[in-house]
N, C-alpha and C positions, 0 to 999 in steps of 0.2 A: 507484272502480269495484268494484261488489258478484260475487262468485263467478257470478251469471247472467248478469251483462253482459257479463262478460270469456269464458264459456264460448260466449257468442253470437259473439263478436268474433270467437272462435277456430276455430269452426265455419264462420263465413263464412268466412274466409280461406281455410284449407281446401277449400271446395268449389269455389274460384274461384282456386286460384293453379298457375300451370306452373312445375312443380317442376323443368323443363331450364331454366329462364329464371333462376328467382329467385334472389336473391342475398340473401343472409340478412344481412351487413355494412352492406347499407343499405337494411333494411328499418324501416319503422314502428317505433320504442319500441327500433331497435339503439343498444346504446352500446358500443363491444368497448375501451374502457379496464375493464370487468368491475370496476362498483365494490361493495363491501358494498353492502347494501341494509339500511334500520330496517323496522319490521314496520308502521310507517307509509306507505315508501315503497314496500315492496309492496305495500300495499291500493293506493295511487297508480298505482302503474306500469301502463303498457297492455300488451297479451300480444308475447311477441317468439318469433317462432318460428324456428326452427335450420334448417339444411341438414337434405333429407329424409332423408335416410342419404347415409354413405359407403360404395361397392361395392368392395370388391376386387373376386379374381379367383374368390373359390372363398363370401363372406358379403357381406350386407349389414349397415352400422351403423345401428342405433333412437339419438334423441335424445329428450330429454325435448318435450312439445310446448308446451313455454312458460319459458322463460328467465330472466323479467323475475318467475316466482315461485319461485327460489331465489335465498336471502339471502345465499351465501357466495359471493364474485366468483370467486375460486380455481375453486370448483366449475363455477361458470357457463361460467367459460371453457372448462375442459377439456371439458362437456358441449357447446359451441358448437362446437369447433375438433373435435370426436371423434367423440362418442357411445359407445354400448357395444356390444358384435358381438353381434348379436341369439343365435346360436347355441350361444352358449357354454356348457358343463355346469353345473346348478346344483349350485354347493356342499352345499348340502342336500339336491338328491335324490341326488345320485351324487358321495358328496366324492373314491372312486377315480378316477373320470373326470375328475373337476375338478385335483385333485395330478398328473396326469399331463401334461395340457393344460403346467400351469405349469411341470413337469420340463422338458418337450420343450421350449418357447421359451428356461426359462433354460439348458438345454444349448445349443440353438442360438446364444443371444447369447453363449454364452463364444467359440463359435465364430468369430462376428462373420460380415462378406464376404456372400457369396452366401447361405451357407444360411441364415444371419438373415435377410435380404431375402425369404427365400423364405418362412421361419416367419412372419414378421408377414405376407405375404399370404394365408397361409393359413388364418389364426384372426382375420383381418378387422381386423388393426392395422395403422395405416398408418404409424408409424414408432417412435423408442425411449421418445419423454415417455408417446405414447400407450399403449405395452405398461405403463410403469412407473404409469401412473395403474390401467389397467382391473386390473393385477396387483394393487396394494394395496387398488384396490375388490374385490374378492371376496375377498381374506383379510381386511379388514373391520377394527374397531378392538377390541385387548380388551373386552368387554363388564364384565369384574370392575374397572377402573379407568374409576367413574364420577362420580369428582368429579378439579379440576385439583391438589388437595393428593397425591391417591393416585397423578397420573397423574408429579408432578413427583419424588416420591418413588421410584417405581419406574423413571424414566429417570435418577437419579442411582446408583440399585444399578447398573442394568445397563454403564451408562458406565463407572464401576468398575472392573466385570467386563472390560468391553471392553478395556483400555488396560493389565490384568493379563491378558489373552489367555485370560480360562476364564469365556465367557457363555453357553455353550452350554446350560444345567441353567437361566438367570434364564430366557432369553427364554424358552423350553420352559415353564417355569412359568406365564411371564406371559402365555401364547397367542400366543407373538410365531412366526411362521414360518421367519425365518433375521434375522440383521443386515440386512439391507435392510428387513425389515418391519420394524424397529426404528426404524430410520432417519427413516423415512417417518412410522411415526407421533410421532414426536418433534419433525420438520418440522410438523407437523399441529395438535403442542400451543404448538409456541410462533407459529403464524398465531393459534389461538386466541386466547392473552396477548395477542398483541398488538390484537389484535381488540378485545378486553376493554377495553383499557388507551385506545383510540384513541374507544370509545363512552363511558369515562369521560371524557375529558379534551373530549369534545366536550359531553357534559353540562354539564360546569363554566362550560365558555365559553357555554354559552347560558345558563347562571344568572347569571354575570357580564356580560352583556349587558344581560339585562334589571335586574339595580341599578341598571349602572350608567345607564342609561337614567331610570330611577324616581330615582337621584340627580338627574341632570340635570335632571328634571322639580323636583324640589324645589327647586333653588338658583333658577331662574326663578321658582317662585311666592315664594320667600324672598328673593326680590334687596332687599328695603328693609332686610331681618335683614341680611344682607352686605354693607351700603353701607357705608365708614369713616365712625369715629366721630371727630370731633374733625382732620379728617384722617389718621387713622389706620387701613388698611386693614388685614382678618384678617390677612392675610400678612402685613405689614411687624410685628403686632402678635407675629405666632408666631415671628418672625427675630428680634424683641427680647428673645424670651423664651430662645431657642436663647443668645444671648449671654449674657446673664443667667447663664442655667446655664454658662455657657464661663466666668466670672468676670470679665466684660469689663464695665470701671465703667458703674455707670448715667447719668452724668455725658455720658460718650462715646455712650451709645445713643439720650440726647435730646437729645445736637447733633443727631444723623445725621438725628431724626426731627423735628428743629427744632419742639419744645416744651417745657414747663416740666416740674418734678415734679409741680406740682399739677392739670397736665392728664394727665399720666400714670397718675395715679392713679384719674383719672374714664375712660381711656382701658381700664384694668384691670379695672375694676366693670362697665363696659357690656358689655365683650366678654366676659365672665363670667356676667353675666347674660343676652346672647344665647343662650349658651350650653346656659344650662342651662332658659331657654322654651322650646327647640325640640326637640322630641318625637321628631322626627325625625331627628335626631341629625345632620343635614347641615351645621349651622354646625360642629361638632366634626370631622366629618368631611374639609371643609375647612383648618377649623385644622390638623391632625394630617397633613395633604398639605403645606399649607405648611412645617409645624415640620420635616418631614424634607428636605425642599429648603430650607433658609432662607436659602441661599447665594443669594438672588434678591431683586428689589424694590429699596429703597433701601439696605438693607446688601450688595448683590453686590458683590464687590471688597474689602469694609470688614476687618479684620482686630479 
């Protein structure tokens, strides 16, 4: 879906949906397990639009108006289940008004009870995740820690600091607001890592899908390379060899295999020479799977 189709799609909906009726959990392209997305499967995704706001008593909440194009699940959700109160002071025109707004709620919530209840309706939060989200969205992420070396670096100072009880001067430094902003952004880096770590390890497995697939392919067009020689299959050939090196007499490894030396020996050159025609390296490949399992075939059991 190209940026026109999906703004088409978006604009219909819009002009045609009763926003007392709709239920956004089960509309069109919802998924509220809020998974990552790849910038593949944004292009994919069809547009998924939010609850029109939430009204308190005194604001209304704005959502974003498409869901299914931000890539961080975390984010997606809280934007689904929230939004942000449309009225709030911008930090940057008025950061006096804005420090204030935040004094007043975190006073209130030390308070807890009533006047909490009363402060989140009055600045358009509907309960404690959602204060602690829109509160970390407008204090924002240091902007000086823009790679995850600097950002891991400066949560291991201020950890430190934390746990000798004198962080007051790092966070300050580091644009951190109090311990909670701390807090939050270090929740933040390690979603990241793991974010990181979870599109690496998905990488891998689709590069190891497709060998091993392209393996697979090969050993079928090579099945005559892999047929036993002399009745001697690659396996039982790499389990003789596994003995071999164990020091186990050759005497005993062509009973087991019920033939001579002198076929043995022809059994050694073939599977040698398969070996080393195959370009593809899937006769070896093989070998090298059996020789570490050799405990299998006609020596399983055999000491």
């Amino acid at each position: 879906m190209n940026d026109q189709q999906r703004q088409q799609e978006v604009q219909q909906f819009i002009s045609t949906v009763d926003w007392d009726t709709y239920d956004y959990t089960k509309a069109k392209n919802a998924d509220m397990s809020f998974p990552d997305f790849s910038p593949e499967e944004l292009q994919a995704k069809g547009p998924w639009l939010p609850k029109h706001y939430n009204k308190t008593s005194r604001w209304n909440t704005c959502h974003v108006p498409d869901l299914n194009q931000m890539s961080d699940g975390h984010e997606r959700r809280l934007f689904a289940l929230y939004g942000i109160p449309a009225q709030w002071p911008n930090k940057r025109k008025n950061e006096s008004e804005w420090l204030a707004v935040i004094r007043t709620l975190d006073a209130a919530h030390k308070v807890g009870g009533q006047k909490w209840a009363q402060a989140l309706d009055h600045h358009g939060l509907l309960n404690d995740e959602h204060y602690e989200w829109i509160r970390h969205y407008h204090l924002e992420h240091p902007k000086h820690l823009t790679t995850y070396e600097q950002a891991v670096k400066v949560i291991g100072e201020i950890d430190g600091a934390l746990a000798g009880g004198n962080a007051d001067s790092l966070l300050a430094q580091n644009s951190f607001f109090d311990e909670r902003h701390f807090h939050h952004y270090k929740a933040f880096v390690e979603r990241q890592k793991n974010k990181a770590w979870a599109g690496h390890n998905k990488k891998l497995d689709e590069i190891n899908n497709q060998l091993e697939q392209k393996f697979q392919e090969n050993k079928a067009a090579l099945s005559g390379e892999l047929a036993p020689f002399q009745g001697v299959s690659l396996e039982d050939w790499a389990a003789a060899n596994v003995k071999i090196m164990n020091a186990t007499p050759l005497d005993k490894i062509l009973s087991v295999l019920g033939i001579s030396k002198d076929v043995w020996d022809q059994v050694n050159a073939e599977w040698n020479k398969r070996m080393a025609n195959d370009k593809t390296m899937t006769v070896a490949t093989v070998y090298g799977q059996a020789f570490t399992g050799a405990v299998q075939g006609r020596f399983a059991g055999k000491n």
